[in-house]
DRENDO-1510 file (C-alpha; in Angstrom, 1 decimal, always signed):
<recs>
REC; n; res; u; v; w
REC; 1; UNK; -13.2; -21.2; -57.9 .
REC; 2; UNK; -13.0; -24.6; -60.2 .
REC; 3; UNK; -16.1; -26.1; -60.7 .
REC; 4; UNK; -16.5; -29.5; -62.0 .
REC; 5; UNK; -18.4; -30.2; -64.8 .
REC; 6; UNK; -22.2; -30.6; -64.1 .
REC; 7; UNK; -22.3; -28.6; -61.0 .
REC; 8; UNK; -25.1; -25.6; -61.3 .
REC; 9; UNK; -26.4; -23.4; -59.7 .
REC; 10; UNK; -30.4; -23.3; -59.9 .
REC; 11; UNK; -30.3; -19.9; -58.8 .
REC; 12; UNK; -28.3; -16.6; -58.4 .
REC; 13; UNK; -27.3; -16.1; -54.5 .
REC; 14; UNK; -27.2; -12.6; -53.5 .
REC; 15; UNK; -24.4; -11.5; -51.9 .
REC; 16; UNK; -25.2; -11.0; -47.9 .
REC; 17; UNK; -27.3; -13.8; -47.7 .
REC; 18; UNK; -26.6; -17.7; -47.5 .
REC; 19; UNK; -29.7; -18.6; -48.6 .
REC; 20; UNK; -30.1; -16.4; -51.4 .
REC; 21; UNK; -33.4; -14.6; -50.5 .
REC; 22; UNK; -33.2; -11.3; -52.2 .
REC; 23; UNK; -36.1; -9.8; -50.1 .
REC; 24; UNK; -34.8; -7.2; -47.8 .
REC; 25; UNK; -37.1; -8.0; -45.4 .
REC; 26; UNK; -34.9; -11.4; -44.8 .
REC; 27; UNK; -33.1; -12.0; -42.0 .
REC; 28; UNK; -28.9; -10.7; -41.7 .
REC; 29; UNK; -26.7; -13.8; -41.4 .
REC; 30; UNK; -23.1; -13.6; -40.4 .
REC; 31; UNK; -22.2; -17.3; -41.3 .
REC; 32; UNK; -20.8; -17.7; -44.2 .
REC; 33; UNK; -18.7; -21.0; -44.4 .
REC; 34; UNK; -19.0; -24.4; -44.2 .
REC; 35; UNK; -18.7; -23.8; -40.1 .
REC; 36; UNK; -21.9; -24.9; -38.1 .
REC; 37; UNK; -24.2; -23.7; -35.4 .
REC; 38; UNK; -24.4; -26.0; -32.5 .
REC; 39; UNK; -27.7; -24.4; -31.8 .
REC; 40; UNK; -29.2; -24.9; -27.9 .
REC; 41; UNK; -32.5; -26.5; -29.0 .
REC; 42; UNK; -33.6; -29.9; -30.2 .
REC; 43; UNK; -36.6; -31.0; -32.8 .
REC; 44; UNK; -37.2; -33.3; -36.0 .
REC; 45; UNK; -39.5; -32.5; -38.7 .
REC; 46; UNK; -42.1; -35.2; -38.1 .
REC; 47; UNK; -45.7; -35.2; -39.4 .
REC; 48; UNK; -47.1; -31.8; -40.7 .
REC; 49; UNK; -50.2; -32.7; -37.7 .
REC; 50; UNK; -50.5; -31.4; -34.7 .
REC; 51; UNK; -52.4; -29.9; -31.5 .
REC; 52; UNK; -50.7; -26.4; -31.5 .
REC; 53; UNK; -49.1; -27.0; -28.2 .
REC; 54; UNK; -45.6; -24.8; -28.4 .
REC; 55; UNK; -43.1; -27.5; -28.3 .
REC; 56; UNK; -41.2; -29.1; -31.9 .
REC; 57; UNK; -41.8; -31.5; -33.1 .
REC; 58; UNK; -40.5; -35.0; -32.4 .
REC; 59; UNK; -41.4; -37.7; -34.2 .
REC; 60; UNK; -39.5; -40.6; -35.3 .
REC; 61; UNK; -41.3; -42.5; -37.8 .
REC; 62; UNK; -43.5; -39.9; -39.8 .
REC; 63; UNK; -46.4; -40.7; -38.7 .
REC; 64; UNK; -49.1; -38.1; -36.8 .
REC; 65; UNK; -47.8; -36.7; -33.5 .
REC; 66; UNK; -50.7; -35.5; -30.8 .
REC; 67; UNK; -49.0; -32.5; -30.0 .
REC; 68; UNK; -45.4; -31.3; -30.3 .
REC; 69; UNK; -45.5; -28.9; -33.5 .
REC; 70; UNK; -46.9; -25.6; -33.1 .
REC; 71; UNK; -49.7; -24.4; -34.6 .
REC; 72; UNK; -50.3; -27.5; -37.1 .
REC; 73; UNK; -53.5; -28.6; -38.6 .
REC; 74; UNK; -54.2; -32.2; -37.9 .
REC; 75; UNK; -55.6; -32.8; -41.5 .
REC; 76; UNK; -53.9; -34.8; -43.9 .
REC; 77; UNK; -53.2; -32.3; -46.6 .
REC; 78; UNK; -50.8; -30.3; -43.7 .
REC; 79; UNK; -53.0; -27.2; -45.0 .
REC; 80; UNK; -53.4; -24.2; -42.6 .
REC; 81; UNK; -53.6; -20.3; -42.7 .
REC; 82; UNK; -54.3; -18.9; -46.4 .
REC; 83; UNK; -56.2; -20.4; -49.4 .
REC; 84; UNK; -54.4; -23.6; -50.2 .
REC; 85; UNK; -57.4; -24.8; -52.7 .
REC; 86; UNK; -56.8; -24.6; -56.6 .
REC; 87; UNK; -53.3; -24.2; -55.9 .
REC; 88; UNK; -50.5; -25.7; -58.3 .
REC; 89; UNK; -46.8; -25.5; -59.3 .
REC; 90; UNK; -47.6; -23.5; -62.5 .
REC; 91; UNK; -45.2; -20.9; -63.0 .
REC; 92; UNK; -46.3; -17.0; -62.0 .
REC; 93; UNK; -46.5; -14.2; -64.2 .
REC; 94; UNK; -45.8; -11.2; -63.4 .
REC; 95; UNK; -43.4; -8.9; -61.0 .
REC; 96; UNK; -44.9; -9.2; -58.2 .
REC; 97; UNK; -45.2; -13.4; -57.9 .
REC; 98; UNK; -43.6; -14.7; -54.6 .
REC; 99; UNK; -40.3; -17.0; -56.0 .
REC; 100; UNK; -41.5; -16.4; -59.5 .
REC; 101; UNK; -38.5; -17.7; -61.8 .
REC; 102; UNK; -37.9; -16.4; -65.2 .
REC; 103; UNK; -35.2; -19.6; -65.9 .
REC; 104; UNK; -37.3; -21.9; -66.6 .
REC; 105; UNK; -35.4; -23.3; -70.1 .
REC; 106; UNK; -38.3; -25.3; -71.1 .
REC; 107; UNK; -40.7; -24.6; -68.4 .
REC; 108; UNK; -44.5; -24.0; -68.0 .
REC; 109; UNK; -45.7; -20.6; -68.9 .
REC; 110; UNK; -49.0; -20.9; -67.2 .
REC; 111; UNK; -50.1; -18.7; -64.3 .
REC; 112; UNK; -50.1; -20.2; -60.7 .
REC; 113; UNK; -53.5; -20.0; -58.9 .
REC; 114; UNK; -53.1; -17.5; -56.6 .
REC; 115; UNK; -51.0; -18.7; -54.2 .
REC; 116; UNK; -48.1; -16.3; -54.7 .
REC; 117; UNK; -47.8; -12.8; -52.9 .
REC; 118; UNK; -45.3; -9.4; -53.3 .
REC; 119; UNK; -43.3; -10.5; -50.7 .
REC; 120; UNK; -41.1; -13.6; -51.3 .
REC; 121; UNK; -38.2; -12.7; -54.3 .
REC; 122; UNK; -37.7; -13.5; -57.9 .
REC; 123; UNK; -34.6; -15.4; -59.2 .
REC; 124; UNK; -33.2; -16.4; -62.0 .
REC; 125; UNK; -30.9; -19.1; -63.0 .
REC; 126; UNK; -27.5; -19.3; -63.6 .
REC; 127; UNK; -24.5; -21.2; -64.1 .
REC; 128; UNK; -21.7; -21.7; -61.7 .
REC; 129; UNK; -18.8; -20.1; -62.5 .
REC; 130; UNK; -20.4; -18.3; -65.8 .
REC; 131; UNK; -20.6; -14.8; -63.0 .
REC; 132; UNK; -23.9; -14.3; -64.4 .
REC; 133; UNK; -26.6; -11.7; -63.1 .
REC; 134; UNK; -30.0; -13.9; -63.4 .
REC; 135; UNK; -30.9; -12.2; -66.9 .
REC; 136; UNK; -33.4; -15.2; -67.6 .
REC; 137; UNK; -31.4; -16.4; -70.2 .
REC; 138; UNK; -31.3; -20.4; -68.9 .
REC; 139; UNK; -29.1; -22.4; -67.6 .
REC; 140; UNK; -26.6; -22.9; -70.6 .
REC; 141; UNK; -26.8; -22.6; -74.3 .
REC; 142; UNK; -29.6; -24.4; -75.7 .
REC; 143; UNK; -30.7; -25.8; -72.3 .
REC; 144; UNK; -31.9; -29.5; -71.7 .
REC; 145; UNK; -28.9; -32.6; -72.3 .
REC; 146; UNK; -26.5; -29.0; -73.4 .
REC; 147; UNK; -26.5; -28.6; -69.9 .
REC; 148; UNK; -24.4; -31.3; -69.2 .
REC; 149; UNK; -26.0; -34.6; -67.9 .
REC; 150; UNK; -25.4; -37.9; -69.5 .
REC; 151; UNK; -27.9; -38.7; -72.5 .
REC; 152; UNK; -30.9; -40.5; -71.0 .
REC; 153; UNK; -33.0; -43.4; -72.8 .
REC; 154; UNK; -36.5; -44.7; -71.6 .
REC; 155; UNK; -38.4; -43.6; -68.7 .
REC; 156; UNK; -36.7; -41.2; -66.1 .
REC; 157; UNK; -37.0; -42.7; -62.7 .
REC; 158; UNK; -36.9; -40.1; -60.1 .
REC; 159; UNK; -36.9; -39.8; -56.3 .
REC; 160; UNK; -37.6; -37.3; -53.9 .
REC; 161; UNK; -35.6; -38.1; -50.4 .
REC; 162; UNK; -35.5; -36.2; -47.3 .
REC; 163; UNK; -37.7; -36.1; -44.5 .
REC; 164; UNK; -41.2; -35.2; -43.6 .
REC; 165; UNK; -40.8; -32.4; -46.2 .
REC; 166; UNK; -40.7; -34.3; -49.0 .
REC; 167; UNK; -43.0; -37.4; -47.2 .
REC; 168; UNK; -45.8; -35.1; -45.7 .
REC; 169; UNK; -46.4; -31.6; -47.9 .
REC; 170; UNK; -48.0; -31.5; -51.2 .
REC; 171; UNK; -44.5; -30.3; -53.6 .
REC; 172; UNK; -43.5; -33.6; -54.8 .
REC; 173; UNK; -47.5; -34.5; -55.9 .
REC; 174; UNK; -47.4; -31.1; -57.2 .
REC; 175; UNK; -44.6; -31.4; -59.3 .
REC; 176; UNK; -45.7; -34.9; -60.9 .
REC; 177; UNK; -48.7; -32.8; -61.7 .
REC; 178; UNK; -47.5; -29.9; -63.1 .
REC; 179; UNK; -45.1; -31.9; -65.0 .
REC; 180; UNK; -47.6; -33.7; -66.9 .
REC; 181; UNK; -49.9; -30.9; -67.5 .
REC; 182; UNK; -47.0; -29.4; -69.0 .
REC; 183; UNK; -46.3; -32.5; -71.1 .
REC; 184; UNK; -43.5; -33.9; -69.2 .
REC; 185; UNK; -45.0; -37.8; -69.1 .
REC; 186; UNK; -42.2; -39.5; -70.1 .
REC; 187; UNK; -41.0; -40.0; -66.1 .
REC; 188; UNK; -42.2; -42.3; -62.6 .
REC; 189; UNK; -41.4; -41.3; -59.0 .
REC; 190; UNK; -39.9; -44.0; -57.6 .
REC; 191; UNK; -39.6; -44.9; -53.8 .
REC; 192; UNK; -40.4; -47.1; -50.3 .
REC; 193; UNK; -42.9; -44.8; -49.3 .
REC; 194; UNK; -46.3; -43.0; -51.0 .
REC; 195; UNK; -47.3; -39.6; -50.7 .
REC; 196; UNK; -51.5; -39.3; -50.8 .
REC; 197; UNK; -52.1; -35.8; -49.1 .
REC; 198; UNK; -55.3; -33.9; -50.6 .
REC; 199; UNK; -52.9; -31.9; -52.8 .
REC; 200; UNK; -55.6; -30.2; -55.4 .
REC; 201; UNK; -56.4; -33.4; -57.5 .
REC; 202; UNK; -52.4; -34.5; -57.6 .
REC; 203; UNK; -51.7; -37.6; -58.4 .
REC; 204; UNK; -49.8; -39.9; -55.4 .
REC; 205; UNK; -46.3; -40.5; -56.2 .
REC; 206; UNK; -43.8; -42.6; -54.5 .
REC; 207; UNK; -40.4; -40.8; -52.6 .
REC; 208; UNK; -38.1; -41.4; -50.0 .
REC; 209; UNK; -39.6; -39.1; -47.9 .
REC; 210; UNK; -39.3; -40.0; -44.2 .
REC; 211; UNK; -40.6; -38.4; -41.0 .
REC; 212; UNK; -38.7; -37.4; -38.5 .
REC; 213; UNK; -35.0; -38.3; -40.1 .
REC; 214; UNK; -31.7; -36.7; -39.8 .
REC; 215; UNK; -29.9; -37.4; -43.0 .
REC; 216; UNK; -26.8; -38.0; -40.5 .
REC; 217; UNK; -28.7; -40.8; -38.8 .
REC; 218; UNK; -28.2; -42.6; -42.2 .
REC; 219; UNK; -24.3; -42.5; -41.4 .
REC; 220; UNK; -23.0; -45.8; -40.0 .
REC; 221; UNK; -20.8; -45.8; -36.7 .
REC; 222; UNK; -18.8; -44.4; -35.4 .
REC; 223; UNK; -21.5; -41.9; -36.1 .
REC; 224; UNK; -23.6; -41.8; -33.4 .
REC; 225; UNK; -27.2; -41.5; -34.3 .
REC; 226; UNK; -29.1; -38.3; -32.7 .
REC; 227; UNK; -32.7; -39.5; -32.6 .
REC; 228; UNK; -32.8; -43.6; -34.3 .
REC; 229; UNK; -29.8; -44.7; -36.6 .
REC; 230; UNK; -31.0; -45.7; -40.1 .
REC; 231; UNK; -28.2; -46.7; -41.5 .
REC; 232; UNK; -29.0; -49.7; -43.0 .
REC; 233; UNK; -32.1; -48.4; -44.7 .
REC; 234; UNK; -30.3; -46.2; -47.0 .
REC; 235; UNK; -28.3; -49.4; -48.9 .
REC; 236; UNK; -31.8; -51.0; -49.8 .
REC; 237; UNK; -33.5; -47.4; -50.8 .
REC; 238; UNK; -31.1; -47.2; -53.1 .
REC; 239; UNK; -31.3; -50.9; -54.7 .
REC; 240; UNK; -35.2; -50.5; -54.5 .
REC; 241; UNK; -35.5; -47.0; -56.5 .
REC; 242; UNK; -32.6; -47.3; -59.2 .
REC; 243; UNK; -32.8; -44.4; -59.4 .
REC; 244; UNK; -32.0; -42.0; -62.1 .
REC; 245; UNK; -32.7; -39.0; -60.9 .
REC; 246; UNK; -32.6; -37.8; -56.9 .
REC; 247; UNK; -34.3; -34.7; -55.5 .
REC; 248; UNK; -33.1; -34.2; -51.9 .
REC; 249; UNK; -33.8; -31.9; -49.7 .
REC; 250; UNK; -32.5; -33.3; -46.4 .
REC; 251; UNK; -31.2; -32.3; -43.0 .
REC; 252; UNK; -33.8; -29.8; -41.6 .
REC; 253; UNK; -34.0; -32.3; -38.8 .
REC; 254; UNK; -30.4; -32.1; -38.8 .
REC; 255; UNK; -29.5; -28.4; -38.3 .
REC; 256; UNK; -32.8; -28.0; -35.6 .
REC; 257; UNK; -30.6; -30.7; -33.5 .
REC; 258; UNK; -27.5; -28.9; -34.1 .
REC; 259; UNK; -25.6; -31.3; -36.0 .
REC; 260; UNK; -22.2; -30.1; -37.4 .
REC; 261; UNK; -22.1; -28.0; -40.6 .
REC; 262; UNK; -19.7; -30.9; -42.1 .
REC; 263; UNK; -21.4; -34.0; -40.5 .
REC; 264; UNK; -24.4; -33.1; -42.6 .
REC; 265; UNK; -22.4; -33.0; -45.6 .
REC; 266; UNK; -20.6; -35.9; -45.2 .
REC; 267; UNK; -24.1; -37.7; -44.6 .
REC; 268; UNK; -25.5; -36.1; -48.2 .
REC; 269; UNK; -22.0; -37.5; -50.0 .
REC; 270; UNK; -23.0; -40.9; -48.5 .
REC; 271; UNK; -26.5; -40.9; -50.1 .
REC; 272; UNK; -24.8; -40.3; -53.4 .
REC; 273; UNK; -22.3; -43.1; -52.8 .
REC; 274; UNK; -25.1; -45.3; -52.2 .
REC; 275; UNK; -27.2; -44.2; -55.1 .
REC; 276; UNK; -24.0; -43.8; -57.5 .
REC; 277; UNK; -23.5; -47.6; -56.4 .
REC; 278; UNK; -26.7; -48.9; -58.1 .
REC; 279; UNK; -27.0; -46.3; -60.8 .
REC; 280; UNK; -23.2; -44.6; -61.5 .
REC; 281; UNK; -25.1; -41.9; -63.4 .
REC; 282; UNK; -28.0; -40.9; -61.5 .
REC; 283; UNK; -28.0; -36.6; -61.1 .
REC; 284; UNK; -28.8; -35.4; -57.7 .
REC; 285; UNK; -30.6; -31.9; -57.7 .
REC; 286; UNK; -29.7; -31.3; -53.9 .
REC; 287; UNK; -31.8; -28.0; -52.3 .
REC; 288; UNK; -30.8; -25.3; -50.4 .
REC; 289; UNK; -33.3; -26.2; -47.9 .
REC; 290; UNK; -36.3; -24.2; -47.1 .
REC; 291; UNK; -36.4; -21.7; -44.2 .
REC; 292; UNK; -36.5; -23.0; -40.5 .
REC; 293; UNK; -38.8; -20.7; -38.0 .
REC; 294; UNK; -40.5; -23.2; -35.0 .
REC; 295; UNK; -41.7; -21.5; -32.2 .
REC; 296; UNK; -39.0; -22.1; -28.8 .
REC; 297; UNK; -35.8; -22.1; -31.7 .
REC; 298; UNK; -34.3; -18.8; -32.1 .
REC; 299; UNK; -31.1; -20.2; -34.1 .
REC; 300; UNK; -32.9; -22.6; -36.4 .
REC; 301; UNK; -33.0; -20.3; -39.5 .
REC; 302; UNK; -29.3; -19.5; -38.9 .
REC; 303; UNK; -28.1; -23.1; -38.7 .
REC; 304; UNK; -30.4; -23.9; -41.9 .
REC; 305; UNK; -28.5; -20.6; -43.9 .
REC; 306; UNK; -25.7; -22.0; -42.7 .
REC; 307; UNK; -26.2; -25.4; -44.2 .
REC; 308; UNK; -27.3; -23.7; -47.2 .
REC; 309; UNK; -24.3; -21.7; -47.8 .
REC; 310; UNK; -22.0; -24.8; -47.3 .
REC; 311; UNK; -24.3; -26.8; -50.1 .
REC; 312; UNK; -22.3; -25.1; -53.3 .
REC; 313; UNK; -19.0; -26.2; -52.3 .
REC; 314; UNK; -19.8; -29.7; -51.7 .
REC; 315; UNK; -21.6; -29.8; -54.4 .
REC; 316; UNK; -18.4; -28.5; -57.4 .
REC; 317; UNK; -16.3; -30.8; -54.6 .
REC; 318; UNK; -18.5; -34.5; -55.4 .
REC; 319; UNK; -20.3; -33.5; -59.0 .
REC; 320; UNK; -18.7; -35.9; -61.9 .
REC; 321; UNK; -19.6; -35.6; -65.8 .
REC; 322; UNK; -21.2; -38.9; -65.3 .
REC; 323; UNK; -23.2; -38.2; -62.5 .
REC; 324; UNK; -23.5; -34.0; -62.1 .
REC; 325; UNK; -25.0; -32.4; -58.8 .
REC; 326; UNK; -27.2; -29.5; -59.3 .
REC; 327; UNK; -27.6; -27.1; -56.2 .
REC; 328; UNK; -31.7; -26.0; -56.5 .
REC; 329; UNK; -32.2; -22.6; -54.5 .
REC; 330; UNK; -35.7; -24.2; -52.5 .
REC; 331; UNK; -34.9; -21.9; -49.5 .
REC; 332; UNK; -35.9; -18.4; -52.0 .
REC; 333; UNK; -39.3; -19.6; -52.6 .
REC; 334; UNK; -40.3; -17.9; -49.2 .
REC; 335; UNK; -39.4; -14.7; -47.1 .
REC; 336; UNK; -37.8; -16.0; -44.3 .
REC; 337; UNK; -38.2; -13.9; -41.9 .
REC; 338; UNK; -41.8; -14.3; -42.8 .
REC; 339; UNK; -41.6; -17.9; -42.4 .
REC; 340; UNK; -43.1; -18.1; -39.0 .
REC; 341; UNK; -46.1; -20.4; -37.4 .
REC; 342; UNK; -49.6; -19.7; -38.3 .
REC; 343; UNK; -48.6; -17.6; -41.8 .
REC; 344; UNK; -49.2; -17.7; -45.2 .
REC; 345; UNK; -47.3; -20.8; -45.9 .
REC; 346; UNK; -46.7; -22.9; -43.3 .
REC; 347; UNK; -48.4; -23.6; -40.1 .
REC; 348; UNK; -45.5; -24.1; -38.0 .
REC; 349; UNK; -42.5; -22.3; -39.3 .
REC; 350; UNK; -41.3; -25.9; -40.8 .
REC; 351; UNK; -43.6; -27.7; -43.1 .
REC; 352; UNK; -45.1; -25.8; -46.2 .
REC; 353; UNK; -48.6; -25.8; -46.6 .
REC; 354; UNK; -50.3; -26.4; -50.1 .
REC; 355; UNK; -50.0; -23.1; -51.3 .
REC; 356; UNK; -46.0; -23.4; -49.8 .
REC; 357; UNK; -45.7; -26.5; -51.6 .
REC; 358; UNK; -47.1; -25.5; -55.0 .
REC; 359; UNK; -44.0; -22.8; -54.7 .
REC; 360; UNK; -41.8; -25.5; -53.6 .
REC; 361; UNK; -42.6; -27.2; -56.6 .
REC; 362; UNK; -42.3; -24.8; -59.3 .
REC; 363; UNK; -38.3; -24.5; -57.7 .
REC; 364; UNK; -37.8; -28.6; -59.0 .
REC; 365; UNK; -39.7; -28.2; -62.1 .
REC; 366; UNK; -37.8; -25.3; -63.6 .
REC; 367; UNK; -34.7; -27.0; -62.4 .
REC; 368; UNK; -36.1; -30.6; -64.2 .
REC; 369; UNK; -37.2; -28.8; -67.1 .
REC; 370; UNK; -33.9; -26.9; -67.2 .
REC; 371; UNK; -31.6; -29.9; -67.8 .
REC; 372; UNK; -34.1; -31.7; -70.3 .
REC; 373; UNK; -35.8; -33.8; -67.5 .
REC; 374; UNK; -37.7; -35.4; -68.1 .
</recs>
C-alpha cells in the first residue's frame, strides 16, 4: 500500500486484531474494513459522573448526569476502582508494565507510579510501510523534525478534541505534566473549554473536549445530526485555537450510536478541513480510540475496533507533507476485554480513570516526543 508522506503509525498492529491489543486475553474481531456496525443500542460519552444505575450515558452538553452511566463516581476527578493517587504519564520500566512503550524517540525514562499491571500489552513504534516488527528503534532515523513534519518556530500550540474523553478524564492534564517534567515547556494547550479535574497536582489545560458529542454531529446537512448538530461550532474552534498541533480522539459517541464506519471518517476529514483552513500546516495525531465496554452494549467494543481498523487508511488517504496525520495506537493502553465497569481503569467500561488516564497519556507523549514536539 502507498502511503503518503507523513502518515505513521504510532504503533505496530498485530495481525488478528483491529485495535492492535497484543494481549491474548483480548477479544476476536471479524471486522476488518472500513465497513461499520450498525449496532442495536444507543449512548454518548457524557460526564465521567454518575449514580450507577445500568443505563449509558446520555448527556448532551458535558456536564454531570444524575444517573445514566454505570457504575461512575460522581467526583470530579472521574476516579473509581484501584489507586488512582500519585499516578502520572511517566513512562514504565520493565516487562511487565501495562501499554509500556519502548518507542519513545525522545521520551521520558522515568518509572510510572504504579498504575500499570501484567495484563494490558507492550508496543512499539513503527513506521508505515517500513514492515517493521516494533524493535524500539523509533519512529525514523534520527527521530524528531526527521520524522517528517514541517519545521516549527515559537511556541507549539496544541489541542486535544474529542468528547468527554478528552474534556472529563485526567490524560490531557497528564500529559502537559509529564511533558514539562520531562522538559518539554516550549508548548500551550489551546482550546474553548478547560479541563480542572483533581488529576495528581496537573496543571489545567485548555482542549476541545466536549461531552456528549458525535464527531458526525459536527457535519453540516444533509447530515442529520444523531443527538444535537454542532456544526457551526467546529468553524470557530478552529479560528479560536490556531492550532498547530490537534490530538483527537473522537467518535466513541459515534460508534455506541451506530453511526456508519465511513460517516465517522468523513466527519474526522472535516475537522482537518476546518483546522487546515486556519493553520494549512497543523499535524493531527488522530487515536485509535480507546476500548468501549458499557454495561446493556454487547457490540460497542466491535463497532470501536472497527473504527479503529478503518483509521490507517484514512489517514495515508488525507496526510500531506505540509500537514502529516499520525495514527496514535490509544486503544492498546488497556486489555479490552478487561475494560469493563467497576475495573481497574475505568468505572464504566468508557471513561478512564486516573490511573487509565496516566496510560492514556504516556500513548500522546511518546507519539509528541517522537516527532520533536514540542
Amino acid at each position: 500500500m502507498r502511503v503518503l508522506p507523513g502518515v505513521l503509525f504510532m504503533a505496530v498492529i498485530p495481525a488478528g486484531l483491529t485495535g492492535g491489543c497484543s494481549s491474548g486475553s483480548g477479544p476476536a474481531d471479524a471486522s476488518h474494513s472500513a465497513a461499520s456496525s450498525s449496532g442495536s443500542s444507543s449512548g454518548s460519552v457524557g460526564s465521567a459522573s454518575s449514580s450507577g444505575s445500568s443505563g449509558p450515558p446520555t448527556d448532551m452538553a458535558g456536564s454531570s448526569s444524575g444517573s445514566g452511566s454505570p457504575g461512575g463516581s460522581s467526583s470530579g476527578d472521574n476516579s473509581s476502582s484501584g489507586s488512582s493517587s500519585g499516578t502520572s504519564a511517566g513512562s514504565s520500566s520493565g516487562s511487565s508494565a501495562a501499554g509500556s512503550s519502548s518507542s519513545s524517540n525522545g521520551g521520558s525514562s522515568g518509572s510510572s507510579s504504579g498504575v500499570r499491571d501484567s495484563g494490558a500489552p507492550s508496543d512499539s513504534s513503527t513506521h508505515a510501510g517500513s514492515g517493521g516488527s516494533g524493535d524500539g528503534g523509533g519512529v525514523s532515523p534520527g527521530g524528531g523534525n526527521d520524522a517528517g513534519h514541517p519545521p516549527h518556530t515559537g511556541v507549539w500550540h496544541i489541542t486535544p478534541i474529542g468528547d468527554s474523553i478528552t474534556q472529563d478524564t485526567c490524560g490531557p492534564q497528564l500529559l502537559s505534566q509529564e511533558l514539562i517534567k520531562n522538559g518539554h515547556t516550549n508548548f500551550t494547550f489551546v482550546g474553548t473549554q478547560t479541563n480542572n479535574q483533581s488529576c495528581s497536582g496537573a496543571p489545567n489545560v485548555q482542549s476541545e473536549g466536549h461531552g456528549g458529542y458525535l464527531v458526525t454531529d459536527l457535519m453540516p446537512a444533509p447530515h442529520k445530526a444523531i443527538l444535537q448538530d454542532h456544526s457551526a461550532e467546529l468553524p470557530m474552534w478552529a479560528a479560536n485555537d490556531k492550532s498547530d498541533v490537534l490530538l483527537m480522539q473522537f467518535g466513541t459517541n459515534d460508534v455506541w450510536n451506530g453511526v456508519a464506519t465511513q460517516t465517522i471518517l468523513d466527519a474526522y476529514t472535516l475537522v482537518l478541513t476546518d483546522y487546515r483552513a486556519v493553520n494549512p500546516n497543523v499535524i493531527l495525531l488522530v487515536a485509535q480510540i480507546t476500548p468501549l465496554n458499557p454495561a446493556g452494549c454487547a457490540t460497542c467494543e466491535k463497532n470501536a475496533e472497527a473504527l479503529n481498523a478503518a483509521i490507517p487508511g484514512w489517514a495515508t488517504s488525507q496526510s500531506t507533507t505540509a500537514s502529516p496525520i499520525y495514527v496514535v495506537d490509544v486503544w492498546s493502553a488497556f486489555t479490552a476485554s478487561a475494560y469493563t465497569p467497576s475495573s481497574m481503569y475505568t468505572a464504566d467500561g468508557v471513561h478512564p480513570n486516573p490511573a487509565g488516564g496516566a496510560l492514556v497519556a504516556q500513548k500522546w507523549y511518546d507519539a509528541l516526543t517522537a516527532q520533536g514536539i514540542p
